[in-house]
C-alpha angles and dihedrals in degrees: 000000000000118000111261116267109222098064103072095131129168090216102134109271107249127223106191107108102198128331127180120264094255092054095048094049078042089068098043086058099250102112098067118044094193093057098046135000126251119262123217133224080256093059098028115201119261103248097178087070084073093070085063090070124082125261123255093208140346127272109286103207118026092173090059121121128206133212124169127244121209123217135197081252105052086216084048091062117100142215109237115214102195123158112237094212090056101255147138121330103265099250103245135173130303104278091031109132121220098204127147128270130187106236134186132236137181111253116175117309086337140041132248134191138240146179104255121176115234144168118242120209137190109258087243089047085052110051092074091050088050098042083054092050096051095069103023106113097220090046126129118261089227088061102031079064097044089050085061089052087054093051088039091052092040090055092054094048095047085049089060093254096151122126124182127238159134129267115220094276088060088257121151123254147143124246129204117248171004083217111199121201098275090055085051089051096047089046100054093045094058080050098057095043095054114115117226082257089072093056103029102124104097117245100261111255143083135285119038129004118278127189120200128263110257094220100046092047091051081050094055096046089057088055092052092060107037077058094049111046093052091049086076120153091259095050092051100044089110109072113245101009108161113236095011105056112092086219117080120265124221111227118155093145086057089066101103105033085049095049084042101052086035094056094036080070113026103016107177091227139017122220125220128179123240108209108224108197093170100120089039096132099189116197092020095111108123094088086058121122113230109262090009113137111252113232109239103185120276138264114236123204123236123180120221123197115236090200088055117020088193097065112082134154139164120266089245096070102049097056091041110106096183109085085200092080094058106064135279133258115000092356094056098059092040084069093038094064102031089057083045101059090051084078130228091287097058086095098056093037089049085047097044084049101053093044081057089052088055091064094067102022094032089184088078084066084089091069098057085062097060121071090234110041094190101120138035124194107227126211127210088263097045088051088051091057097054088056092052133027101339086064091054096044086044090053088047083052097050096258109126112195116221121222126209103260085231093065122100121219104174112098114122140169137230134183107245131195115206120178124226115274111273097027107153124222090193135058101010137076101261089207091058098068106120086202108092115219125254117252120197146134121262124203127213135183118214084342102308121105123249119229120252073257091065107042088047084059078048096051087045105054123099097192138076095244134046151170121258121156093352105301134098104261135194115250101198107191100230085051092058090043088065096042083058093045107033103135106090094177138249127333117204108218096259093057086037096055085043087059100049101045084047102043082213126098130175112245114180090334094313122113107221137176108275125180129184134235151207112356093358092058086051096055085039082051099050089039100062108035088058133220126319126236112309119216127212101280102241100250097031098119094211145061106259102217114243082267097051088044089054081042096057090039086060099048090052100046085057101041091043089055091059081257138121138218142187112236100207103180111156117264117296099017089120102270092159095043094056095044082050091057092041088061096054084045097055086045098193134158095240123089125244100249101212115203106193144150107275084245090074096040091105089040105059080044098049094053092039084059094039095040107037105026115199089023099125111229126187131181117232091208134102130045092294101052119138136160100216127110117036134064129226117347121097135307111203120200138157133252087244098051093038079061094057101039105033091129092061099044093036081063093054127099110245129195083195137330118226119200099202112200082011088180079088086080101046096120100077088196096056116109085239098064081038104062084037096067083053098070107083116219132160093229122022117194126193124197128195143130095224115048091174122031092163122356145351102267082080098061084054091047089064103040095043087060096036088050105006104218108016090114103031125227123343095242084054087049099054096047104053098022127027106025081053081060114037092041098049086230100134116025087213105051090089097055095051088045094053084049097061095047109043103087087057111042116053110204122188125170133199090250098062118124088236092053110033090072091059092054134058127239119296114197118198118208130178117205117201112206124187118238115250119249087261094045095052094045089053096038099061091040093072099048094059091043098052097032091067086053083047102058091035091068148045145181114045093335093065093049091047088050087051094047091049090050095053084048098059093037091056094049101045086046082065100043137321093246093065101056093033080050083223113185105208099024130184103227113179119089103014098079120068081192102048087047086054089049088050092052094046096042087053090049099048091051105054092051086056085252118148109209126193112219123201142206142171097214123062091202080065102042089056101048088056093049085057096046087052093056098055096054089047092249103148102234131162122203128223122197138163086262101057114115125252098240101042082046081064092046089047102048086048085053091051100041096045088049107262112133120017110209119043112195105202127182107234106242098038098054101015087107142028097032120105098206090169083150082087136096105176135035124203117201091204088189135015120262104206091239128056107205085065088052082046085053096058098036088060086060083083102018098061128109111295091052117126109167121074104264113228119199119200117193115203107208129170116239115243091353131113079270090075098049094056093046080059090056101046092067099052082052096051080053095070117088126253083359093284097164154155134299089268128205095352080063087072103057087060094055113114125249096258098043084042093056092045079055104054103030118130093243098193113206117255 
């Protein structure tokens, strides 16, 4: 005979053969309380840990086979050692008993039994034989299987499986369990692989002979010694301690708080309730008392077996005792033998159940007063509560509640926009309907809506269940209070639009699923699924990139639906190009109405003329501007003039107006956003590179203006959106923001897959430099002499003190001079960044290079034009002052050759200028936020480039400098440059963390 299969276990092979009780208890540290504390039943011994200890002596009798022996005392029952081939007694330890034992054996057909003599063993004195067993090659296979019983019940017991309870004589004794699935599992498979050796000792009693059950005799033995191993020397020191004493204790008055604590755990079975509606009459209520209870159906028990989940059967049968009610012939004994295997202690466990049960549905408390809890009569309310709450604290308790298959449970409800009739998707600014949307639930059944009839059926109906296309529905109350109250008001076009991108609203402070329909789910539609191919508009003298074509199909797709966008591409990816092409597509007899800086003026001019050749094109700026003569074509104006002059061009007739380097407009409350709004277009368009510089008031600025509305008001804005962001305050915000306004903003960067390709390699380098002697000295003179202003004041006055120290530092980090505002400085050898520049410049040069150099301070610009000059070094300078036309002058110089170094103030030339000539860029000083460094940079890394672009950071060593180095990449970090609150952040540091920030850190 093969060994048996289901006990291939990795538990550690022990050696030990056989060992008396003490020694084993010995070694699992019970014998001796000083060494090691005694464990209770709560906290059971580790009895693997035996197999770790070397064998006195070898097994005796490898042929032996076992068989258990059940007492009246689970730990009183033996293990019985007998030789099939009649031989010898198996040797066993001192105490062990040689008696005589009946045995069965096959003979024949049949079976036939004999007086064999056997060892019997205490269950503690046997596990070791048995463990043994279980891994010794030559063993038995009766005691190879009963050795996987012993691992299987000491790993119940070391896990803490041990429940109290009686025998039948009202006796104390453990019990092993709760069993789970997978111990049921293990158990019945040691059960199955037995052979008839390991359970051949017949059943006492008269009449034929019985054998035990195998299962029912694994499951004693766990019992056995789940009662044994917490019985140890230290527990039972006391005489007469239940459940600790070796000797048996008397406890009649314990039954039922033990059946109750044992069933509580490892209850045999699990009840549920069947709802029978049968008798549900719906709409009879005419015969109905005033105040009486209407009758709703009943709940009928049924009880499940843990121990087989396929074995189920109503209350009422297992208590029945007449055969006769359940059925005649086959059936009969079907039941018979199904209520049968659920074992004598179904009843109290299904008692003990459903008394559980009580304590979280207390109108089950009826059925423990009748003798055959099998059915209980449900009211209207009752019935109310299992479809609400009691289902769910039945279902936490283990009661599962049963619905007829024929009702249906499906209706659900979901919160629904509908435009007015007539709304247009096209044409119109969706945003400018002065009919609000209607807002309301809708109710479905199975997915399909129900008609305004049959909510109103719905809205109607005082009962939990109703009739709706000709099947029995559940009315959840919370469902018919929506169908009565399904209007949820009006929705203006901006919330509309936000509900519908989202698929969420806010319904009495609860955020719930929420679709459009009808022409808003159109324009969602179309949104969302973005802009089909564009083609080459027919007059546009160039060939638009794949980027630039995506770029132009959005536009169009915006403008075309009576919406705007901001087309927010990095610097130099071709923004005006693709207006200009948008502009052709559209084909209207307005004119394009350009709002720029007065820097970009010519150039706007300059690729009109390159681009569209024969559109006329005019610029609305100087003393002589008008807007009359010519039809369609551009007018170009500044920020500045539009200002001034919003009511004319307000009355004009647009095809679209275009906000270039609309950051220009990121203060919603200056009076230039403001006279922009004015100005009334069916598509607005803003371009910039950098939708947000500070913070995200900005990116509403622009979007608000692009599309007024789509983001509320900006106090809205601010509260469920931006402060979220900015703050870190919900990990989220940012995505639901991003969700909102993607179908608005188009962002490209220059590191997308579809545009690297088009550009050549930009490396980013930053250069620390040390402070001179006379740098550092002053350096930390001034922090000591500002810092005690600083911490003498507060207010206004402290930021502006703060303001006024990063200043200086900053200055005096570039050159003395600067910061001592000398007039004829002396400039060599005071500067370690000036001494940097030098050595670059140098460099570029001899190799036929031409560099940009930027600074944020025009004091500064024009000391190093001067420097230059007086090592012969050919520089132009570039200002905010600096005329329009000699800007012009001065970019055609750069980019012919002319002049090699351009030395350009940030914030006048940051933007606007293709200074593609250049193949570095030096940033001479820090601006506290990158994407306006990004900005300038770009004047030299944007399409046309052909040369790699090299950036060189100048950055003082140990200095303020440093830190904010520190903080600018962890901003460029950030997607899309949604960033901080910049500079401004500063001014609200603390003294301490202001003082970190600003310290001289030389270097060690």
């Amino acid at each position: 005979m093969t060994r048996p299969t289901p006990m291939q276990r990795t538990e550690p092979e022990p050696v030990a053969s056989w060992m008396p009780a003490s020694a084993w208890r010995e070694r699992r540290g019970h014998a001796q309380p000083s060494a090691a504390p005694a464990h209770s039943p709560s906290a059971p011994p580790r009895p693997h840990e035996a197999a770790r200890e070397p064998a006195p002596s070898p097994w005796p009798a490898v042929s032996a086979a076992a068989v258990f022996l059940p007492a009246g005392l689970p730990r009183d029952g033996k293990v019985a050692f007998w030789n099939p081939e009649q031989g010898p007694v198996p040797q066993g330890p001192p105490g062990a008993e040689v008696t005589e034992l009946t045995m069965v054996r096959r003979h024949g057909g049949g079976a036939r039994s004999r007086k064999v003599a056997a060892l019997l063993v205490p269950v503690a004195e046997a596990l070791p034989m048995l463990v043994r067993a279980r891994r010794h090659p030559a063993a038995h296979p009766a005691a190879a299987c009963w050795g996987a019983a012993a691992l299987h019940a000491l790993h119940l017991v070391a896990r803490g499986g041990l429940l109290p309870g009686l025998t039948s004589t009202h006796h104390d004794a453990w019990r092993a369990g709760p069993l789970d699935a997978d111990d049921i599992a293990q158990l019945r498979a040691i059960a199955a692989a037995m052979p008839y050796e390991a359970y051949a000792v017949p059943v006492p009693g008269r009449g034929a002979l019985r054998l035990p059950e195998p299962e029912a005799l694994v499951r004693s033995f766990l019992d056995a010694v789940a009662d044994t191993l917490p019985r140890t020397p230290a527990a039972a020191h006391a005489a007469g301690a239940p459940f600790a004493a070796a000797a048996g204790q008397h406890l009649p008055a314990a039954r039922a708080w033990a059946a109750e604590a044992a069933a509580g755990m490892d209850a045999g079975v699990r009840v549920s309730l069947r709802l029978d509606l049968s008798g549900y009459e719906l709409f009879d209520t005419a015969s109905e008392e005033e105040g009486e209870a209407r009758r709703a159906g009943s709940a009928i028990v049924q009880v499940h077996s843990l121990a087989d989940p396929t074995l189920v059967v109503d209350a009422a049968r297992l208590w029945s005792d007449d055969e006769g009610e359940r059925g005649a012939g086959a059936s009969t004994a079907s039941v018979q033998s199904r209520v049968d295997a659920f074992g004598p202690r179904a009843r109290i466990d299904a008692l003990l159940a459903l008394r559980r049960a009580a304590r979280v549905w207390p109108p089950l408390g009826l059925l423990l007063e009748r003798s055959v809890p099998d059915v209980l009569p449900l009211t209207e309310t009752e019935l109310y509560e299992l479809l609400g709450e009691a289902s769910a604290r039945l279902a936490a308790a283990g009661v599962a509640v049963h619905w007829p298959r024929e009702l249906a449970r499906t209706l659900s409800a979901t919160a629904v926009v509908r435009p007015a009739p007539g709304s247009a998707t096209d044409g119109t600014s969706f945003f400018d309907a002065e009919e609000l949307l209607a807002f309301n639930w809708q109710l479905a059944l199975g997915g399909e809506p129900l008609s305004n009839a049959e909510m109103d059926v719905l809205a109607e109906s005082h009962r939990p269940i109703v009739r709706l296309r000709d099947q029995w529905v559940v009315a959840d109350p919370e469902l018919v209070r929506k169908a009565r109250k399904r209007d949820l008001g009006l929705l203006d076009p901006v919330d509309a639009l936000s509900v519908a991108l989202t698929g969420t609203a806010e319904v009495d402070g609860e955020t719930v699923e929420a679709v459009p329909a009808g022409a808003l789910a159109v324009l969602r539609d179309r949104l969302l699924e973005g802009p089909a191919t564009a083609e080459q508009p027919p007059g546009l003298d160039a060939t638009l990139r794949d980027y630039q074509l995506r770029g132009l199909a959005w536009l169009e797709l915006m403008t075309s639906m009576g919406l705007g966008g901001c087309l927010a591409d990095d610097m130099g990816l071709g923004k005006t190009i693709t207006v200009i092409a948008l502009h052709l597509r559209r084909a209207r007899t307005e004119p394009t109405l350009v709002v720029c800086p007065a820097s970009l003026l010519g150039n706007w001019q300059r690729e009109i003329a390159r681009f569209a050749p024969g559109v006329p094109v005019r610029r609305f700026h100087g003393s002589s501007r008008s807007l009359q003569g010519g039809e369609g074509g551009f007018v170009l104006t500044t920020y500045g003039t539009m200002r001034g002059s919003a009511p004319q061009l307000a009355a004009h007739a647009w095809n679209m107006v275009v906000a270039d380097e609309a950051q220009h407009v990121k203060n919603p409350f200056s009076a230039t956003a403001k006279a922009l709004r004015t100005i009334p277009a069916p598509a607005r368009i803003a371009l910039t590179g950098t939708p947000v510089e500070n913070n995200l008031s900005e990116l509403w600025a622009l979007l608000d203006w692009t599309t007024p509305g789509l983001l509320g008001p900006l106090k809205a804005f601010r509260a469920r959106h931006a402060r979220l962001v900015e703050n870190g305050e919900d990990e989220d915000a940012a995505v639901r923001l991003s969700r909102l306004v993607r179908p608005f903003l188009l962002r490209r960067k220059k590191s997308d897959p579809g545009i690297v390709p088009e550009l050549p390699p930009k490396t980013e380098t930053d250069h620390p430099v040390p402070l001179t002697r006379e740098q550092a000295a002053l350096y930390e003179a001034v922090v000591r002499e500002v810092m005690a202003a600083v911490e003498a004041s507060e207010g206004i006055a402290r930021r502006a003190q703060i303001m006024k120290l990063l200043t200086g530092l900053k200055q005096i980090c570039n050159h003395p001079a600067q910061y001592l505002k000398e007039e004829a400085p002396r400039l060599p050898s005071r500067s370690g960044k000036l001494a940097l520049l030098d050595e670059l410049v140098d460099t570029i040069l001899s190799e036929d290079g031409s560099v940009l150099v930027f600074t944020q301070y025009v004091a500064m610009a024009r000391l190093l034009s001067s420097h230059l000059t007086a090592r012969g070094v050919p520089s132009q300078l570039l200002h905010g002052g600096t005329p329009v036309a000699e800007r012009d002058r001065l970019v055609d110089a750069f980019q012919s050759g002319e002049v090699p170094v351009f030395i350009l103030s940030l914030k006048a030339a940051g933007t606007g200028l293709n200074l593609t000539r250049a193949g570095h860029v030096i940033h001479y000083d820090r601006w506290w936020n990158p994407a306006v460094e990004e900005q300038a940079t770009d004047r030299a890394y944007r399409i046309g480039q052909t040369q790699p672009v090299q950036v060189h950071r100048l950055i003082a060593e140990g200095t303020v400098e440093d830190r904010i180095a520190d903080m600018l990449e962890q901003k460029r970090r950030l997607a899309d440059a949604v960033l901080g609150s910049g500079e401004s952040a500063l001014t609200e540091l603390t003294d301490r963390e202001l003082a970190d920030l600003i310290s001289l850190r030389r270097a060690p």
